[in-house]
C-alpha positions in Angstrom: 0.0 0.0 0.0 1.1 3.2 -0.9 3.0 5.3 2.4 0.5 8.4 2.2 -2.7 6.1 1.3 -1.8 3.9 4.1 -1.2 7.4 6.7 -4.9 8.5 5.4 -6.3 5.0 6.4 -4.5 5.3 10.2 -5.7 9.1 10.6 -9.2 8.3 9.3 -9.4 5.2 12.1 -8.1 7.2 15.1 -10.5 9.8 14.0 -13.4 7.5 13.9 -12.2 5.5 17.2 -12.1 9.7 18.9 -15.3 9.9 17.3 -16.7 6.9 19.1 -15.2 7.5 22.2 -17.0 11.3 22.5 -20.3 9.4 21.8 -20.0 7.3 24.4 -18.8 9.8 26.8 -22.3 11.7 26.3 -24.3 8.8 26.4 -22.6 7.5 29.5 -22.7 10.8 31.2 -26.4 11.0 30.2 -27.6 7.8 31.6 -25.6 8.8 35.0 -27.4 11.7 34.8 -30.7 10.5 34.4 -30.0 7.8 36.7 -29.0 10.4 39.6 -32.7 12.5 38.8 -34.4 8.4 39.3 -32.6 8.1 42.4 -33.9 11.1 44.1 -37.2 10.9 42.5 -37.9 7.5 41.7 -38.9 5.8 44.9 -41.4 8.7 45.8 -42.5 8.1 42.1 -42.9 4.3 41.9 -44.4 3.9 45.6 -46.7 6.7 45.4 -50.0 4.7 44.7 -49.4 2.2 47.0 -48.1 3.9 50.2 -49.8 7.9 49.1 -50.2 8.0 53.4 -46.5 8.1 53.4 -45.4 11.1 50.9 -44.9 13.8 53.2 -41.9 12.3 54.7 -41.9 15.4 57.3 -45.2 14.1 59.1 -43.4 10.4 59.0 -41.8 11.0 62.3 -45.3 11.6 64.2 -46.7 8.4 62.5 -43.8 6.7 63.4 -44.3 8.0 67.0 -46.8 6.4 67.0 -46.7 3.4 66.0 -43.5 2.6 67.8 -45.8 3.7 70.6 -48.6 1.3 70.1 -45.6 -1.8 69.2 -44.5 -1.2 72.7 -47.9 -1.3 74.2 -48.7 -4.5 72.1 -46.1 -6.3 74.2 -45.6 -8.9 71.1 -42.3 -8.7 69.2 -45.1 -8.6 66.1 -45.3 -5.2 64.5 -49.1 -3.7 65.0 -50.5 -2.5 61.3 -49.6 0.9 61.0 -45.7 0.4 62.0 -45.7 -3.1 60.0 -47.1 -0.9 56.9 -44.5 1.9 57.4 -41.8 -0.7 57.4 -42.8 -2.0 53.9 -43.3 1.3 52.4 -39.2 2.1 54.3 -38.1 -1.4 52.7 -39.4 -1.0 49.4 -37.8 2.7 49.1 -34.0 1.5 50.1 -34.8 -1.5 47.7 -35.6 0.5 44.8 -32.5 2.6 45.7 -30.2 0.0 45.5 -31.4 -0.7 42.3 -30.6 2.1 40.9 -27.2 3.1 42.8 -25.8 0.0 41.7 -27.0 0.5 38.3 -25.5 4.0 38.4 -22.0 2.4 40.1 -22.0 0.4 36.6 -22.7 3.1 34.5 -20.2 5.7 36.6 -17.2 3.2 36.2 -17.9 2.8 32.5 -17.7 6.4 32.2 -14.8 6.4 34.4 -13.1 4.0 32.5 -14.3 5.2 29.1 -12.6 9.1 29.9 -9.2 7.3 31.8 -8.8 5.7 28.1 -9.0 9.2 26.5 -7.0 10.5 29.3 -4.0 8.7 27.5 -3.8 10.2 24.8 -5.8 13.8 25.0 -5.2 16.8 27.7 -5.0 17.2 31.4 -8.9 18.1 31.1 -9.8 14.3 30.8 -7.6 13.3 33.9 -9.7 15.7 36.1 -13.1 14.7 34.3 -12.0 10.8 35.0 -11.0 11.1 38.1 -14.4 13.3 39.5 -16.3 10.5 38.0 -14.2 7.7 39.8 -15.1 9.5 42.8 -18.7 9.7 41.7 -18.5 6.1 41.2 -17.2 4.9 44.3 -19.4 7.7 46.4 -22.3 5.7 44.8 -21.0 2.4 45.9 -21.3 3.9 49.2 -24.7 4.9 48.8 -25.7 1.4 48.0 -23.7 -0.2 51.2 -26.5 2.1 52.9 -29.2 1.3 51.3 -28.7 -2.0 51.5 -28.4 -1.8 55.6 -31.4 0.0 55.4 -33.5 -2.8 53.3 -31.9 -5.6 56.0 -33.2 -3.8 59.0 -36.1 -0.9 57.9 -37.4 -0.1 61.2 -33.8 0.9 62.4 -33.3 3.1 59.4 -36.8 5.1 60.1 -35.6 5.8 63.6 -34.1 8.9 62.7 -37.3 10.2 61.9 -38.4 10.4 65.9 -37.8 13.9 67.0 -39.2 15.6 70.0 -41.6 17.8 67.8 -44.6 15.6 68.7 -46.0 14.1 71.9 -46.1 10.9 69.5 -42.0 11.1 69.1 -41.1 12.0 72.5 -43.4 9.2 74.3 -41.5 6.7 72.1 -37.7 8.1 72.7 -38.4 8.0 76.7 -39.9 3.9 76.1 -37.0 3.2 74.2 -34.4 4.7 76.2 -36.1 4.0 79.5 -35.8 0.6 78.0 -32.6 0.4 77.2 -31.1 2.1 80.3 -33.4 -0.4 83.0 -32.3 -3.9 80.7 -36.0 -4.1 79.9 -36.8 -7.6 78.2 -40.0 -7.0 76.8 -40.5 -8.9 73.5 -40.9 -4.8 71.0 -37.4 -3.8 72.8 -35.9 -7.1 71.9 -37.0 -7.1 68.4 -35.6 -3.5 68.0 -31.9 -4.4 69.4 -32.2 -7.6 67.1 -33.4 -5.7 64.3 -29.9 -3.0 65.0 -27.9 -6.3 65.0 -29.3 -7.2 61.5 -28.7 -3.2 60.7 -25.0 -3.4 61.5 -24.3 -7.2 60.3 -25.4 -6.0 56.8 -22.7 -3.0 56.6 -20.2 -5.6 57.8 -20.7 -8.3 54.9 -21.3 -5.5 52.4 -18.2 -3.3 53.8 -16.2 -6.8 53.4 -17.1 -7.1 50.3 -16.3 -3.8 48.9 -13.0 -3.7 51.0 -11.7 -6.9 49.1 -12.6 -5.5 45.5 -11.5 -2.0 46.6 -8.5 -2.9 48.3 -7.1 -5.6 45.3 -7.8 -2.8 42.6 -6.1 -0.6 44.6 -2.8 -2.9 44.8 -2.4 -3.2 41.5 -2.9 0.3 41.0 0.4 0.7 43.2 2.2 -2.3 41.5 1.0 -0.9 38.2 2.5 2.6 38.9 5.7 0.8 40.2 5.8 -1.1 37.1 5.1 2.5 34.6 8.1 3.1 32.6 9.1 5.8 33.8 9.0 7.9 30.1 4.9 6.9 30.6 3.5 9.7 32.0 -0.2 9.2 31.3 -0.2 5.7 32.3 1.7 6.3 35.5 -0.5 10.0 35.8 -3.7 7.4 35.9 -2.3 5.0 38.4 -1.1 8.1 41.1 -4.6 9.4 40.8 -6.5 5.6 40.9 -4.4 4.5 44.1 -4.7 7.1 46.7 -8.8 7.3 45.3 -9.0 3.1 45.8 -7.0 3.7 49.2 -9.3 6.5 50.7 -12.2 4.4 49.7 -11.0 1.3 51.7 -10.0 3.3 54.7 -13.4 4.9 54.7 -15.2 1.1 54.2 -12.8 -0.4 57.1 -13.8 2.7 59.9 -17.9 1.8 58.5 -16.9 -1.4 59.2 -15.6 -1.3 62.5 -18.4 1.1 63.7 -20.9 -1.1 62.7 -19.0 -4.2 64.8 -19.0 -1.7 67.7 -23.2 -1.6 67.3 -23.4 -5.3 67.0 -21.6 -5.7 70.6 -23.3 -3.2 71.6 -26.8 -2.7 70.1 -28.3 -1.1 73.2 -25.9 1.8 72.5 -26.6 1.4 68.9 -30.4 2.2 69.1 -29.9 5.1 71.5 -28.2 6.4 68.8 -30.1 5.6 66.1 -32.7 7.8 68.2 -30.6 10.7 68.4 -29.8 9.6 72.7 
């Protein structure tokens, strides 16, 4: 093949790969978008037929006030109707969440990966745009360690929602805590402290989890960068920025970790807490 034909053919194939890669960039960045507007909306959206009692969130707290209230009265680890209702409606919204944070994770680290490539061969603006969405991406593998914790144990992630704003909330933070502090071994407090176990067991195995793929991709980040020729300055530019980002991440997953061991020896603490005590 003639030299300048065959230089045409190479220019016209980066050009078309560039091409491609740009596309992909927007519809990536698109679908993260669109996927961020579904996980703020989308729950509200998807339950609001079958729980339309529970779309104010900010009267949630009296409702929850009171049926925490009646539970305790009940005496029966059992939740009464209206608790046992709000606990679905708290379940189905973290489930729905995780649906779409892990989808986004997905889509974030395709993106991620997608600009790193085009970090390699194009300007310092792609390094910075690759490594916010890294971050992104692993910020929205921590929103789905807590979503998931939430799904495991519901009633502990509504707790929140007591404040002392309502006769309703401040009846049930005194039972709890009055609970708590005598070693009261009615069958509603028990349920709650097992239910904080089950909240805090779930950020262990999922913290785990994320630690072990975290932690490996960080090491060979490291090794990677070691490895760099030295003359390789995007590639060892992508492995400075990767590491320390993979390493922040871990150290962040290991402290959720070892909180959440610290609730499951001590849930009693753990629901005080969860209570705002």
């Amino acid at each position: 093949m003639h030299p300048v034909i065959d230089s045409l053919s190479v220019s016209h194939s980066m050009s078309v790969s560039v091409t491609r890669s740009r596309w992909s960039i927007v519809v990536l960045a698109c679908a993260g978008a669109a996927l961020v507007a579904a996980f703020v909306l989308g729950p509200a959206a998807l339950l609001r037929g079958t729980y339309p009692q529970f779309q104010d969130h900010s009267a949630m707290g009296e409702l929850l006030g009171r049926g925490l209230v009646d539970y305790w009265e009940s005496g029966v680890r059992t939740y009464p109707a209206g608790l046992a209702e709000m606990v679905d409606y708290w379940f189905d919204w973290h489930a729905i969440k995780i649906v779409i944070s892990v989808l986004l994770t997905v889509v974030l680290g395709l993106l991620a990966a997608t600009l790193w490539r085009r970090s390699l061969t194009a300007g310092v603006g792609y390094v910075v745009a690759a490594a916010t969405t890294t971050v992104l991406s692993l910020f929205s593998v921590f929103l789905a360690v807590l979503n998931i914790q939430s799904t495991v144990a519901p009633v502990v992630a509504l707790l929140p929602m007591l404040t002392d704003d309502n006769a309703q909330g401040q009846t049930a933070r005194s039972l709890i805590q009055n609970g708590v502090q005598s070693g009261d071994s009615r069958p509603p407090l028990l349920e709650l402290l097992t239910q904080v176990k089950h909240y805090n067991w779930a950020v262990i195995v999922a913290t785990v989890v994320v630690i072990a793929v975290v932690g490996t991709a960080t090491a060979i980040a490291f090794r990677r960068y070691r490895s760099a020729d030295a003359t390789d300055g995007p590639h060892r530019r992508m492995f400075v920025v990767l590491g320390p980002l993979g390493a922040v991440m871990t150290i962040v997953m290991a402290l959720l970790s070892i909180a959440a061991v610290v609730a499951v020896v001590d849930p009693g603490a753990a629901l005080l807490g969860a209570i705002g005590l």
